[in-house]
ROTI-615144 format. One line per 10 residues: number of its first residue (from 1); for each residue x, y, z of N, C-alpha, C. Coordinates in steps of 0.2 Angstrom, whole numbers, plus 5000, padded with zeros to 4 digits. Layout:
ROTI-615144
NUM	X,Y,Z,X,Y,Z,X,Y,Z ~ ... .
//
This chain:
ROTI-615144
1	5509,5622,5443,5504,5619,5439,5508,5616,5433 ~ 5507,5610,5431,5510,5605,5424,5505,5603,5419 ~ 5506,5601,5415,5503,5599,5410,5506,5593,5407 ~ 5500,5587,5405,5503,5582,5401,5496,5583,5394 ~ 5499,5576,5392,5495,5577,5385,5493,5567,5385 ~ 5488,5567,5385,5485,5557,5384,5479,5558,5380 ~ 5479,5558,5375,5475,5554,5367,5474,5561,5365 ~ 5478,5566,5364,5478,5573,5363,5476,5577,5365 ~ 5471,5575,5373,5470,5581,5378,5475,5584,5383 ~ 5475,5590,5385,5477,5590,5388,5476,5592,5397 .
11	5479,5586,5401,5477,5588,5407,5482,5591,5414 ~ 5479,5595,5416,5482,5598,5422,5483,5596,5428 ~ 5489,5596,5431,5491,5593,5436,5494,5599,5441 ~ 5490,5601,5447,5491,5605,5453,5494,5601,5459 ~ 5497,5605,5462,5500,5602,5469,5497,5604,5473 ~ 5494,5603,5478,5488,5603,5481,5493,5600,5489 ~ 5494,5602,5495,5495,5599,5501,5499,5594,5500 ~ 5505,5597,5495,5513,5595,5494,5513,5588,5491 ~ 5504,5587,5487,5506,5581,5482,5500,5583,5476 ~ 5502,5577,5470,5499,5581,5464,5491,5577,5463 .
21	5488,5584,5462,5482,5580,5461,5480,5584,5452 ~ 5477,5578,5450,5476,5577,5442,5467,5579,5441 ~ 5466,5584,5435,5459,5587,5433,5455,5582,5429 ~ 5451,5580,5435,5449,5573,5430,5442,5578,5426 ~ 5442,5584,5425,5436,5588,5421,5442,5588,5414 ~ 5449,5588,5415,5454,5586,5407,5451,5582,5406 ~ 5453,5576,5409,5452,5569,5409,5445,5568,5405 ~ 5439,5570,5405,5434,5568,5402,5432,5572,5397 ~ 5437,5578,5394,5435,5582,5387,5435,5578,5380 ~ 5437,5573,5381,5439,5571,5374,5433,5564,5373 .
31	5430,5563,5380,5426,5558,5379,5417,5560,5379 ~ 5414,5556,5374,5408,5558,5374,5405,5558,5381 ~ 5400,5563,5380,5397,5565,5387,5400,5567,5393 ~ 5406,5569,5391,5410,5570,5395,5409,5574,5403 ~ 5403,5578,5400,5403,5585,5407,5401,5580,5412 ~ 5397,5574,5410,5394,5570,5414,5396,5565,5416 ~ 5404,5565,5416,5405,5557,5418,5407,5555,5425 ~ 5411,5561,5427,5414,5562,5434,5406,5561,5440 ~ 5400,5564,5437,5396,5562,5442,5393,5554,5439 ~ 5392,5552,5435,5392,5545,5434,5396,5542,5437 .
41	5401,5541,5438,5406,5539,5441,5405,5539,5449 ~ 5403,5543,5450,5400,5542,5458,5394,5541,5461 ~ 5391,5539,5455,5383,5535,5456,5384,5528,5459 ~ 5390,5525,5456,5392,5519,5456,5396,5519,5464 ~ 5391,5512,5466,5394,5511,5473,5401,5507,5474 ~ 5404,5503,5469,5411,5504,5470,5414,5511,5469 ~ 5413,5514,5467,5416,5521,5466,5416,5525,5472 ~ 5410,5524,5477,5408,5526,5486,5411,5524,5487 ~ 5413,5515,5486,5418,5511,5494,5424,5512,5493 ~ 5427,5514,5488,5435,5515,5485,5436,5522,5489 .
51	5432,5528,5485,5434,5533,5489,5434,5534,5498 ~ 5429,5529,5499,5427,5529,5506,5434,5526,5511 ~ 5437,5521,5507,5442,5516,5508,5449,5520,5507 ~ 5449,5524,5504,5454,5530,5502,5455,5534,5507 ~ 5450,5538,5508,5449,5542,5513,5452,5541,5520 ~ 5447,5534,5526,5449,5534,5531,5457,5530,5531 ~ 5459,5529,5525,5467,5526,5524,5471,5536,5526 ~ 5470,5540,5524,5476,5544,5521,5470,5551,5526 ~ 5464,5550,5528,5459,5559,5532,5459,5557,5538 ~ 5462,5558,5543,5459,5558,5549,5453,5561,5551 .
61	5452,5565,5546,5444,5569,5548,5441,5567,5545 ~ 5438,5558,5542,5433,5561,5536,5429,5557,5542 ~ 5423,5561,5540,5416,5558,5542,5415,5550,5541 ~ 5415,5545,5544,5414,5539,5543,5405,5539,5546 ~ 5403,5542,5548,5398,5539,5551,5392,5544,5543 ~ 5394,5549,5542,5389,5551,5536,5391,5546,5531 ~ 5399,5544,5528,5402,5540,5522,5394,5532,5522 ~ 5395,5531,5529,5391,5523,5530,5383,5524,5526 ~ 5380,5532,5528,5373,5534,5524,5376,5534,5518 ~ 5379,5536,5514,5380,5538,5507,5382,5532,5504 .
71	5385,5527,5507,5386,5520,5504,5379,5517,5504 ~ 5375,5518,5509,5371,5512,5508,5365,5514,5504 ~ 5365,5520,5502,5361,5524,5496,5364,5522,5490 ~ 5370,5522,5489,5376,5521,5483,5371,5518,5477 ~ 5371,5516,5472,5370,5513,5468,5362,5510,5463 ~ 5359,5515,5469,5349,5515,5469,5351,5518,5462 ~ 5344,5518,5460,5341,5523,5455,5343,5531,5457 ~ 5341,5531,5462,5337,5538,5466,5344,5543,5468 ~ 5348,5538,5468,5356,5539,5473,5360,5546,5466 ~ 5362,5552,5470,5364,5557,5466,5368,5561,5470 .
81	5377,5560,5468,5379,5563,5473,5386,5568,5466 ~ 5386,5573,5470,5393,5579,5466,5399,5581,5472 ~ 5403,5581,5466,5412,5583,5470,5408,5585,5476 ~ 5406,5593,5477,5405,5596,5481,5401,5593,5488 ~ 5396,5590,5484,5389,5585,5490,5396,5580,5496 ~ 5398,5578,5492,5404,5574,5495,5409,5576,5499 ~ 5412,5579,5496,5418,5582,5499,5413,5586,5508 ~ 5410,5590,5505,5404,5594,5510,5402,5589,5516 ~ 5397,5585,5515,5395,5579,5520,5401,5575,5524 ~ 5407,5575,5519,5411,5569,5524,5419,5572,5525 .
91	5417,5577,5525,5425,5581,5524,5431,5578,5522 ~ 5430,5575,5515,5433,5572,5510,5440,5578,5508 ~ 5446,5574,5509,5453,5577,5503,5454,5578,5499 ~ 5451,5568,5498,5452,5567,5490,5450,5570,5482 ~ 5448,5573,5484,5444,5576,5477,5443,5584,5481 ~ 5442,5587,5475,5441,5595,5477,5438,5598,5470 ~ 5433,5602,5470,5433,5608,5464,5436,5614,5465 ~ 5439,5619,5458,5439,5626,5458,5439,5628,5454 ~ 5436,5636,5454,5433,5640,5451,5438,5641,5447 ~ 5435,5647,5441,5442,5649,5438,5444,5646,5432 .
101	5450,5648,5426,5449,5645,5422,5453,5640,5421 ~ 5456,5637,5425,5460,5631,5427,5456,5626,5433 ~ 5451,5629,5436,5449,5625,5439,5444,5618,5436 ~ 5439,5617,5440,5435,5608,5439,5436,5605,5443 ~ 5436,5597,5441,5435,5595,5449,5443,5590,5448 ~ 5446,5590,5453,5452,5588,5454,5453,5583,5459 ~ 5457,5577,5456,5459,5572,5462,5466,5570,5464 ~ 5467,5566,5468,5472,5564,5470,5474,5560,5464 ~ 5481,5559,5464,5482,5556,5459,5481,5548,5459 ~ 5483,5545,5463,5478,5540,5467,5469,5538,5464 .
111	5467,5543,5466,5460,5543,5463,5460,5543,5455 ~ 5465,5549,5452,5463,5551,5447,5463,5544,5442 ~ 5469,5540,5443,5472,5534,5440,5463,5528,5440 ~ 5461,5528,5448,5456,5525,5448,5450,5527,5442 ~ 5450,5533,5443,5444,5537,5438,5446,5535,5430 ~ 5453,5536,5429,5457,5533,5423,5454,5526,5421 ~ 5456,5522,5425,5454,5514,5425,5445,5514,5422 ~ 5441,5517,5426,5434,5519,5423,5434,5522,5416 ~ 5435,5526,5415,5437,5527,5407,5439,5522,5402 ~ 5443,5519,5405,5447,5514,5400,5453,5510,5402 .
121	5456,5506,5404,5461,5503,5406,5466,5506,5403 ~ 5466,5507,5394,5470,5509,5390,5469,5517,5395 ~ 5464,5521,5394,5466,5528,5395,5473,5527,5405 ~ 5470,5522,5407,5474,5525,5414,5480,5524,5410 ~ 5483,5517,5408,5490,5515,5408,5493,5521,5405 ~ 5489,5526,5398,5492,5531,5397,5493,5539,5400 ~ 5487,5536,5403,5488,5544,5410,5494,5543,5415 ~ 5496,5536,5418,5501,5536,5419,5507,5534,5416 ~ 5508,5534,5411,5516,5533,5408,5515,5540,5406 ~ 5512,5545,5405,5513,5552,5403,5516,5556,5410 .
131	5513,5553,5416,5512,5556,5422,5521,5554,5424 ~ 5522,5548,5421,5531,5545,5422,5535,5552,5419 ~ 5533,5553,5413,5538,5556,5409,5539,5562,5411 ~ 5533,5566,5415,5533,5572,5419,5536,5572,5426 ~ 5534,5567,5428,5539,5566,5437,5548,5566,5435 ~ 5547,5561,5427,5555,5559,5424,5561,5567,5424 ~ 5557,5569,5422,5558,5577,5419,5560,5581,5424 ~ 5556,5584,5431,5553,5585,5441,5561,5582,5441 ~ 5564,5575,5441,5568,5571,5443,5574,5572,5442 ~ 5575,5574,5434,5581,5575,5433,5585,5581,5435 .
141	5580,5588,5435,5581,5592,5438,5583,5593,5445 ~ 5581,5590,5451,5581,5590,5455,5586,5583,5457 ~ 5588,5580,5453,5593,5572,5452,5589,5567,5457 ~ 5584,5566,5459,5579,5562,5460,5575,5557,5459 ~ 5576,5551,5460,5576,5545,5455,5569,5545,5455 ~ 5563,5544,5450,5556,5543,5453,5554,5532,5448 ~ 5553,5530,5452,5552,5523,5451,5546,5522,5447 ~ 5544,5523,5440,5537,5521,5439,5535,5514,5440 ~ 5540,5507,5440,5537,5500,5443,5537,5502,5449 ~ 5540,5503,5452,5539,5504,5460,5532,5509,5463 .
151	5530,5512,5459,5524,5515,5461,5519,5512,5459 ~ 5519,5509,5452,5513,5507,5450,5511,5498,5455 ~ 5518,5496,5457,5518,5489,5462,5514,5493,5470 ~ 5514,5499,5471,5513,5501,5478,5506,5504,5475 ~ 5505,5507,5471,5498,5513,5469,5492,5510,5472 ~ 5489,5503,5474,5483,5502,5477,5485,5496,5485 ~ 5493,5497,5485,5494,5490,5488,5492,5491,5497 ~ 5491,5497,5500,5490,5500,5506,5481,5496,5505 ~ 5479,5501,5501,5469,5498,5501,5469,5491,5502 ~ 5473,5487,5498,5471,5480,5498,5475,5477,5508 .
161	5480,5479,5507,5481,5475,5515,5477,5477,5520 ~ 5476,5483,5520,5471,5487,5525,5463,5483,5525 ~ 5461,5482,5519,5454,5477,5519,5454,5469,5520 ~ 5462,5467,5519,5461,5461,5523,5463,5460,5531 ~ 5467,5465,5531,5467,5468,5540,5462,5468,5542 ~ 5457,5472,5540,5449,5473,5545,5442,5469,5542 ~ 5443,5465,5538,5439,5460,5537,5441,5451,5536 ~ 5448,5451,5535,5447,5445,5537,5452,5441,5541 ~ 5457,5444,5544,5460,5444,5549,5457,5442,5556 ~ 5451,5447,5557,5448,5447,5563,5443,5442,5563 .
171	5444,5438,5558,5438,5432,5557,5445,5424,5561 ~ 5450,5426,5558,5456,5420,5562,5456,5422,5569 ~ 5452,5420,5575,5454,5422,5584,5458,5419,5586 ~ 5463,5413,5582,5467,5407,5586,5474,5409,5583 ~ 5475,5415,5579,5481,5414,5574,5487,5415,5582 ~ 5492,5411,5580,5498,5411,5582,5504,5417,5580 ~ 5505,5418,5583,5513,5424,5581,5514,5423,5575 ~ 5516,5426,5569,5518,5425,5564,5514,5424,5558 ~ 5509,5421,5559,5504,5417,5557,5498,5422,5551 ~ 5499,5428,5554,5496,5433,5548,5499,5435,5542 .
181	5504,5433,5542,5511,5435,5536,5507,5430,5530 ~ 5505,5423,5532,5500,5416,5528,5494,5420,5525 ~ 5491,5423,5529,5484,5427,5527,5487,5433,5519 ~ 5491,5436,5522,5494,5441,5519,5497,5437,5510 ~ 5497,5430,5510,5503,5430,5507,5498,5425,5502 ~ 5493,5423,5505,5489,5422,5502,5484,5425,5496 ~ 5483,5431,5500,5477,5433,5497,5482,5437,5489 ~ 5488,5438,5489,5493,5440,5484,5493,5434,5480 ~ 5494,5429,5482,5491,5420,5477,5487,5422,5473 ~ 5480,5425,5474,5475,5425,5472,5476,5428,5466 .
191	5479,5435,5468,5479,5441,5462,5484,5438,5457 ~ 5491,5433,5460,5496,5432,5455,5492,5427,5449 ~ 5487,5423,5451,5484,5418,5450,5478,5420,5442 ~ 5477,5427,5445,5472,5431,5441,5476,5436,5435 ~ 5479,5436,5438,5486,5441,5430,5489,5436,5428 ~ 5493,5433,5432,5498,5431,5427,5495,5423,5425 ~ 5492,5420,5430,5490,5413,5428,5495,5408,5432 ~ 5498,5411,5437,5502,5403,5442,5503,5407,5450 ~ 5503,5404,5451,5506,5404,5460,5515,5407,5459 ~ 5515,5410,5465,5522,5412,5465,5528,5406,5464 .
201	5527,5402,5468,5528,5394,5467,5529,5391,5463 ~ 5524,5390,5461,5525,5387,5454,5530,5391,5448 ~ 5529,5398,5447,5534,5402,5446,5540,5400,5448 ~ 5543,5401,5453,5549,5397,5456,5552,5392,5452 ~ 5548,5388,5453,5552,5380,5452,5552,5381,5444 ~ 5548,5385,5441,5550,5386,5433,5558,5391,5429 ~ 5555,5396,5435,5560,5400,5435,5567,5399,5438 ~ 5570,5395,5438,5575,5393,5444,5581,5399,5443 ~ 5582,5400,5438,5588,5407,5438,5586,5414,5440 ~ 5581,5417,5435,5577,5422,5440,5578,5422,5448 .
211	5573,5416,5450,5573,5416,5459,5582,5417,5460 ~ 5584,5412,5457,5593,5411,5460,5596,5419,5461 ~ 5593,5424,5455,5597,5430,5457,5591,5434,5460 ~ 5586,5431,5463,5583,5437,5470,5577,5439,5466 ~ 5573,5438,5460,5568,5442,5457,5560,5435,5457 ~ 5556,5442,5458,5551,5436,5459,5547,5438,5454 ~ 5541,5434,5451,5537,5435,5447,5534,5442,5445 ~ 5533,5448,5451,5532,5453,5448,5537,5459,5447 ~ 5544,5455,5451,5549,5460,5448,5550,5459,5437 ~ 5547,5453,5434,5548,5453,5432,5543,5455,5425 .
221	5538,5456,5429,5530,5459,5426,5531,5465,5420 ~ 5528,5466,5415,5528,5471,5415,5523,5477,5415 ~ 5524,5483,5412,5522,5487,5415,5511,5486,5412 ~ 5509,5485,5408,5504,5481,5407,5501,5478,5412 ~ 5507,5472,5414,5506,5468,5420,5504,5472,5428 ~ 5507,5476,5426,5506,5479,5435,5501,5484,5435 ~ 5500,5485,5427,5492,5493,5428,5487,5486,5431 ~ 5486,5482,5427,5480,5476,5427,5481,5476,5435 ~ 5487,5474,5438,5486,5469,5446,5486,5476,5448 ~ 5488,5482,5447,5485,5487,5453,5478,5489,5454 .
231	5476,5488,5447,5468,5490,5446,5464,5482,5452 ~ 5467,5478,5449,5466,5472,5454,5463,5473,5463 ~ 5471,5476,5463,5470,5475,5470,5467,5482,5475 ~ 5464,5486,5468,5458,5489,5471,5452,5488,5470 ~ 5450,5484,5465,5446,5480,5468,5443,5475,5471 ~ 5448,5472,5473,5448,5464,5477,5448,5466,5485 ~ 5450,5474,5485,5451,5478,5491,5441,5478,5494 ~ 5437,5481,5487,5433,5483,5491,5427,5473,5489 ~ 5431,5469,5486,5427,5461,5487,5428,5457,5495 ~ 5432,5462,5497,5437,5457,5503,5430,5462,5509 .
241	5430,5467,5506,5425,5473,5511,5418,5469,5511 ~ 5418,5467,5505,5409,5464,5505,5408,5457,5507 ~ 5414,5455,5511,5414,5447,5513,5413,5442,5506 ~ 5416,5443,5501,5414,5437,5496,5418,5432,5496 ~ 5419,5428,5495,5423,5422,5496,5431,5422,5491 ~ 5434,5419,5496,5440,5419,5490,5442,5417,5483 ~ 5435,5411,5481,5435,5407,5475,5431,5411,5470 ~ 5425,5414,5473,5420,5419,5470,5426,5427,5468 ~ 5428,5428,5473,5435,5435,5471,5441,5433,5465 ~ 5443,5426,5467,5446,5424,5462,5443,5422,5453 .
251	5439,5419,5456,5433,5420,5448,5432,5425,5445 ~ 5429,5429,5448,5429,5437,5447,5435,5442,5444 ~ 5439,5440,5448,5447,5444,5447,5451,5445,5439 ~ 5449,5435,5439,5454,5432,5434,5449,5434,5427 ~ 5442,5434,5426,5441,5438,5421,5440,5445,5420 ~ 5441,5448,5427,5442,5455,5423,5450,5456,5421 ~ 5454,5452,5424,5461,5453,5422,5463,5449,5413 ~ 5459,5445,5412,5459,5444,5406,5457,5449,5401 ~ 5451,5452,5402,5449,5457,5397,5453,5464,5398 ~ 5456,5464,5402,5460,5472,5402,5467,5469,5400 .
261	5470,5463,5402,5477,5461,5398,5475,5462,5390 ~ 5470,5458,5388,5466,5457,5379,5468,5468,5377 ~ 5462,5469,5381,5462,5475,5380,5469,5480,5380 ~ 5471,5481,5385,5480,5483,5383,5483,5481,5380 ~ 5485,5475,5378,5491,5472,5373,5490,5473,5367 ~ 5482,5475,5364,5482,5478,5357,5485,5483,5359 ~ 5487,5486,5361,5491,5493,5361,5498,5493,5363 ~ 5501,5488,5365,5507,5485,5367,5513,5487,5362 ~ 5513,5489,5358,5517,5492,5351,5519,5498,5353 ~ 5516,5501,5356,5514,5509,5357,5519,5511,5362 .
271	5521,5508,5367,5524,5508,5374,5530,5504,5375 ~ 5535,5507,5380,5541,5504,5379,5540,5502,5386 ~ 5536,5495,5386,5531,5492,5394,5536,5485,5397 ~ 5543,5485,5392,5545,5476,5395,5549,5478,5401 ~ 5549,5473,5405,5555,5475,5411,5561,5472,5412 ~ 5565,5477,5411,5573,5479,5409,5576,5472,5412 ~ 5573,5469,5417,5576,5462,5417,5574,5456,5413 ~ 5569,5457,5411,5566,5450,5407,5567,5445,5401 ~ 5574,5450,5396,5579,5446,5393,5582,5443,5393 ~ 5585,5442,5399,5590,5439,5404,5588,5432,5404 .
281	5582,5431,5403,5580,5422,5406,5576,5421,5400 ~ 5578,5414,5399,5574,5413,5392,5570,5409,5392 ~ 5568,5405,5399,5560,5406,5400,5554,5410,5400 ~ 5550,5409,5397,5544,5415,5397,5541,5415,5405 ~ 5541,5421,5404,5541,5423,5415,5532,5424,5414 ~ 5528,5425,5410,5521,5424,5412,5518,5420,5408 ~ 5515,5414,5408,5512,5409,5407,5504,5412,5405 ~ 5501,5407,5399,5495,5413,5396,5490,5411,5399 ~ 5485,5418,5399,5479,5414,5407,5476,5408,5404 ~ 5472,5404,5409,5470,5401,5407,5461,5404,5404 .
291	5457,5401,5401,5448,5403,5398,5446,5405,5405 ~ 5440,5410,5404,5435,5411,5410,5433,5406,5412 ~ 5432,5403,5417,5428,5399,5420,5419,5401,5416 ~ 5418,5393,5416,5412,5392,5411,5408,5391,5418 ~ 5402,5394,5418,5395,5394,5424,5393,5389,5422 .
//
């Protein structure tokens, strides 16, 4: 068992089936209503589809056919569900309660970060740059390199390719060998389009030294930049699930990534977030978003 410290609570971290799961009952001590946020959190039908989308990614056992009753109840009035109802019904991983004075209810670390994002965008980015300096620590003992951009670039990227795999892949019947790599690289356009404000492309042709030495728009991201596009591509994971259109997911995306960019960057002092490469070029590597689209 470890222990980190984010806005002066502290949270426990068990290893749970030789990876770490985080006590999201820490997680809500310091926030008002707190005893009651975890099950709030799961009244919300994005909250169902994520977990849901987690699950058959990483459980071979989970109930998929109970999961489908409990989403389509998700988000009613009437709709009440707990760690335990969940886990019970669909023989869920991700999440577990335990007794005891260490126990509560505990997630994957995966989840927790997501649970984080609900709290606050600020509280995740520090749940995990706390989580860094604990792996940093695990690391050095054990001489183990642990990559915080590297995970934070990977933390949602499985959900997202897997929901454009099985909803809108199977809608191209004519596609030619090769030809899905397009789909893939596109739907990446969108997010880059909603964090940073251009295309890969168009990046490029600005960047021309950057590209010359091999680094691409998010290699040069920082760590801000990648909380926002990982949160991103968990949720664009479960818009791509709901059939919404590419323009309406892009609308959608780009204002929520504007107000959690706003949001984080007041705190941007506090954090040592730039990426060790982005002195190098004395082009500014992210261009500022552009306004919400006006309705």
């Amino acid at each position: 068992m470890s222990k980190i410290v984010v806005k002066g609570t502290n949270i426990t971290i068990v290893e749970h089936n030789e990876t770490d799961y985080i006590s999201l009952t820490d997680m809500t001590k310091s926030v008002d209503n707190g005893d009651r946020l975890v099950e709030n959190w799961l009244r919300n039908k994005n909250t169902i589809e994520f977990l849901g989308l987690w699950e058959v990614l990483y459980n071979p056992n989970f109930n998929t056919l109970e999961f489908e009753g409990i989403k389509n109840s998700a988000g009613t009035n009437r709709f009440l569900m707990s760690v335990n109802q969940w886990t019970t019904k669909t023989n869920a991983i991700g999440m577990m309660t335990k007794p005891g004075r260490y126990g509560g209810t505990l997630a994957h670390k995966d989840i927790a970060f997501e649970f984080g994002a609900w709290i606050s965008p600020e509280f995740k980015l520090l749940l995990i740059k706390e989580f860094q300096r604990l792996k940093d620590e695990e690391s050095k003992s054990k001489n183990v390199e642990w990559d915080y951009r590297r995970f934070l670039s990977k933390a949602n990227y499985r959900l997202h390719t897997d929901a454009i795999k099985e909803n809108i892949i199977p809608n191209y019947t004519h596609l030619k060998s090769g030809q899905e790599s397009f789909i893939y690289a596109n739907e990446a356009e969108i997010l880059n389009v909603a964090v940073f404000g251009t295309t890969s492309k168009q990046w490029r042709d600005e960047n021309k030294e950057a590209n010359k030495d091999g680094l691409n728009i998010r290699d040069l991201a920082n760590t801000i930049q990648l909380t926002v596009l990982s949160n991103l591509e968990s949720y664009n994971s479960i818009l791509i699930s709901k059939g919404v259109t590419p323009q309406d997911r892009l609308n959608e995306l780009k204002n929520i990534a504007i107000g959690q960019l706003k949001s984080l960057s007041k705190e941007n002092h506090q954090f040592s977030i730039e990426s060790p490469n982005s002195h190098k070029y004395t082009k500014e590597v992210i261009k500022e978003l552009p306004p919400p689209d006006k309705k």
